[in-house]
C-alpha positions as CSV (number, residue, x, y, z in Angstrom):
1,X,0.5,-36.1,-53.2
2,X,-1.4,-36.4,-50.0
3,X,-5.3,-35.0,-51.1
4,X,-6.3,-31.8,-49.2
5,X,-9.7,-32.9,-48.7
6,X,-11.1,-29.0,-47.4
7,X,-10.4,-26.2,-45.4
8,X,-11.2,-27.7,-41.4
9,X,-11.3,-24.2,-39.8
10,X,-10.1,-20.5,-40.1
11,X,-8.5,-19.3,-37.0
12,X,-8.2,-16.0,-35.8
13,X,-5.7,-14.3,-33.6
14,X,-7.8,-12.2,-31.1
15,X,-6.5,-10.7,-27.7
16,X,-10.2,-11.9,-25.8
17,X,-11.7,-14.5,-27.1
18,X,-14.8,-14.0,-25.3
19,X,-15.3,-10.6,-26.3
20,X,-14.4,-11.6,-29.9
21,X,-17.0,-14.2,-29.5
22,X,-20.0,-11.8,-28.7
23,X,-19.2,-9.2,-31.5
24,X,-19.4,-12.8,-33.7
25,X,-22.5,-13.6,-32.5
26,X,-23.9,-10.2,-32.7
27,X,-22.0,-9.4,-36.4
28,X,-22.5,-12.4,-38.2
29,X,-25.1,-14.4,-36.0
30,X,-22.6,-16.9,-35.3
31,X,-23.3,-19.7,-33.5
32,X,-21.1,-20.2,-30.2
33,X,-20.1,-23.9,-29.9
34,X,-17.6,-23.9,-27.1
35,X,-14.8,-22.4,-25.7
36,X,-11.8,-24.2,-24.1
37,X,-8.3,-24.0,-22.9
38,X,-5.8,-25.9,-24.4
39,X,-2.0,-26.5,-24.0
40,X,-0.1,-26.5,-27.7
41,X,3.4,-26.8,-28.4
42,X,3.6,-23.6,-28.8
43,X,2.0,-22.8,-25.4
44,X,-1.2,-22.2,-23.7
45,X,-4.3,-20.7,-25.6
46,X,-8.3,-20.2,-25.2
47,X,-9.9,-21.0,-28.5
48,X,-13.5,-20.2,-29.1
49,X,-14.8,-22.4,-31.6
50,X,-18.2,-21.0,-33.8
51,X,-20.1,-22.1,-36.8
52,X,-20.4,-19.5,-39.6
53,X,-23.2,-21.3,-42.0
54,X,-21.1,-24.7,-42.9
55,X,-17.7,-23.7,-41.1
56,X,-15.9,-23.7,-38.3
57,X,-14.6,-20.6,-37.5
58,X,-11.8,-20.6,-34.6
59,X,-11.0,-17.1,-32.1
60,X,-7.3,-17.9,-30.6
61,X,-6.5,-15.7,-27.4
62,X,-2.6,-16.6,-25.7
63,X,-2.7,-16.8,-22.2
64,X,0.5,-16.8,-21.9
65,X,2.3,-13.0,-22.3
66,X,4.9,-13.8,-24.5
67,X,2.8,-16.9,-26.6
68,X,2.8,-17.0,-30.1
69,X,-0.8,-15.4,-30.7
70,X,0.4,-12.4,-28.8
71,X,3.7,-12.2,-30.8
72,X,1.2,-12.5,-33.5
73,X,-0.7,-10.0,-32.3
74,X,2.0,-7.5,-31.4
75,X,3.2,-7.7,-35.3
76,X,0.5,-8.0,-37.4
77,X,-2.7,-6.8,-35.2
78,X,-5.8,-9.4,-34.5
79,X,-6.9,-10.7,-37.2
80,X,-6.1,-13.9,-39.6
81,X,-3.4,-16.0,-37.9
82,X,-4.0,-19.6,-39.5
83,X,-5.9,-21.7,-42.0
84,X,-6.1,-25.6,-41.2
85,X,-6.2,-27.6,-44.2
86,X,-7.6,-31.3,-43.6
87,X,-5.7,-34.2,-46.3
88,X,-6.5,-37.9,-45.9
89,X,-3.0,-39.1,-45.6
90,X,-0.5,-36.6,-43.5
91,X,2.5,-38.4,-43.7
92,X,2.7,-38.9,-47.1
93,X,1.8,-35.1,-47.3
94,X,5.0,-34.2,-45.2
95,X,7.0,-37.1,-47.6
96,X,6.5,-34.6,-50.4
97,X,6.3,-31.3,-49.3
98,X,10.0,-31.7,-47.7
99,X,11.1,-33.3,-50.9
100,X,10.3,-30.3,-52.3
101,X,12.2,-28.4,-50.4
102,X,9.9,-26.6,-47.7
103,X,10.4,-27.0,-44.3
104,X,8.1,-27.7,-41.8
105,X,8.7,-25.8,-38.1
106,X,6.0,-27.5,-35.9
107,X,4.7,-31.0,-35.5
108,X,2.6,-32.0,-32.9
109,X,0.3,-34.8,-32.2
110,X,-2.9,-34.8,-30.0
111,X,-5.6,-37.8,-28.8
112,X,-8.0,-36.6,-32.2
113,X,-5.3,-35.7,-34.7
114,X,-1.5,-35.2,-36.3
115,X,-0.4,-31.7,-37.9
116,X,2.4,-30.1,-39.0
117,X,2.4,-26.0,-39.5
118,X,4.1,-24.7,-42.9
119,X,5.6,-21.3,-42.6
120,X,4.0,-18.5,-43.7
121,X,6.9,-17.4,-46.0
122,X,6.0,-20.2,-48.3
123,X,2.2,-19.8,-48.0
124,X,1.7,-16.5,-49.5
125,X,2.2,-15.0,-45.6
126,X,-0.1,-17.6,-44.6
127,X,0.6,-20.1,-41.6
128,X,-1.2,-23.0,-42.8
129,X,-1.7,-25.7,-40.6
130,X,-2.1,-29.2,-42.1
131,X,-4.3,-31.9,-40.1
132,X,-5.1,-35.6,-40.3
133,X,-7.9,-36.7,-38.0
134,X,-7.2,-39.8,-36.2
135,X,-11.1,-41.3,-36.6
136,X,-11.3,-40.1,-39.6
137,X,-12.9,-37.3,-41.6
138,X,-16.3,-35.9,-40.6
139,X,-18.9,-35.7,-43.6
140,X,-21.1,-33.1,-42.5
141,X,-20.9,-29.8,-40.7
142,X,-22.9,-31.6,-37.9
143,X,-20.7,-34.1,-37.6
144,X,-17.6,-31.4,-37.1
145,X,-19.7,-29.3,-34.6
146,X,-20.6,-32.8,-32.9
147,X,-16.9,-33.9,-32.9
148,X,-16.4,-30.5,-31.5
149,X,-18.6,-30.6,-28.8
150,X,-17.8,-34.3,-27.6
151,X,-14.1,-33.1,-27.4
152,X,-14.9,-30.4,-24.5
153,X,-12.8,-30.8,-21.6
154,X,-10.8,-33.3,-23.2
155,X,-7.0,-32.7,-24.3
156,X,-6.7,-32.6,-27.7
């Protein structure tokens, strides 16, 4: 199998990510590394990206009324929506998982990265999303909040 190499980020479902961002900041002394808009498959979102001592924390607002966070939202209240799970070879990762049986809803490819999204039904009733990085993998935390950073106002 495909190695998961670690968890890439934690995303949260939140209904303002700004204001989600300050109660961070001010709860946890988080440190704010950019916001952006982005278009996904699955539509239009604002995601506020932090740093939580050597993580990357993510705060997912829809902006779209009927978009996935906010059906999200609507059943399960803010809160956890996602975990991203970084492995070193995604295709071969999708070669097994579907042999086993699971299916995988959502593909999608960007300029920096691949993923596929496993349903939460086979997770434990957690979406996990499932992420190659097209560069390669970052060593460091600095080197994730600098990949971050260069990647503003860029489409992902």
């Amino acid at each position: 199998m495909a190695r998961i190499k670690r968890i890439d980020h934690v995303a949260i479902a939140v209904r303002d990510a700004d204001q989600a961002t300050a109660q961070y900041v001010k709860l946890l002394n988080a440190v704010h590394i950019r916001t952006e808009v982005l278009r996904e498959k699955a539509g239009m979102v604002k995601v506020a990206y932090m740093q939580i001592g050597d993580n990357v924390l993510s705060l997912v607002q829809s902006l779209e009324p009927d978009g996935f966070i906010n059906q999200h939202i609507d059943k399960h209240g803010e809160g956890l929506h996602h975990m991203g799970l970084e492995v070193d070879d995604l295709a071969a990762f999708v070669q097994e998982v579907e042999g086993k049986g699971f299916k995988i809803p959502l593909r999608d490819d960007f300029s920096n990265r691949s993923e596929v999204v496993l349903r939460p039904r086979d997770a434990a009733g957690v979406v996990l999303q499932v992420l190659q990085w097209k560069d390669g993998s970052d060593a460091t935390i600095e080197q994730r909040i600098d990949r971050i950073k260069r990647l503003q106002n860029q489409p992902e």
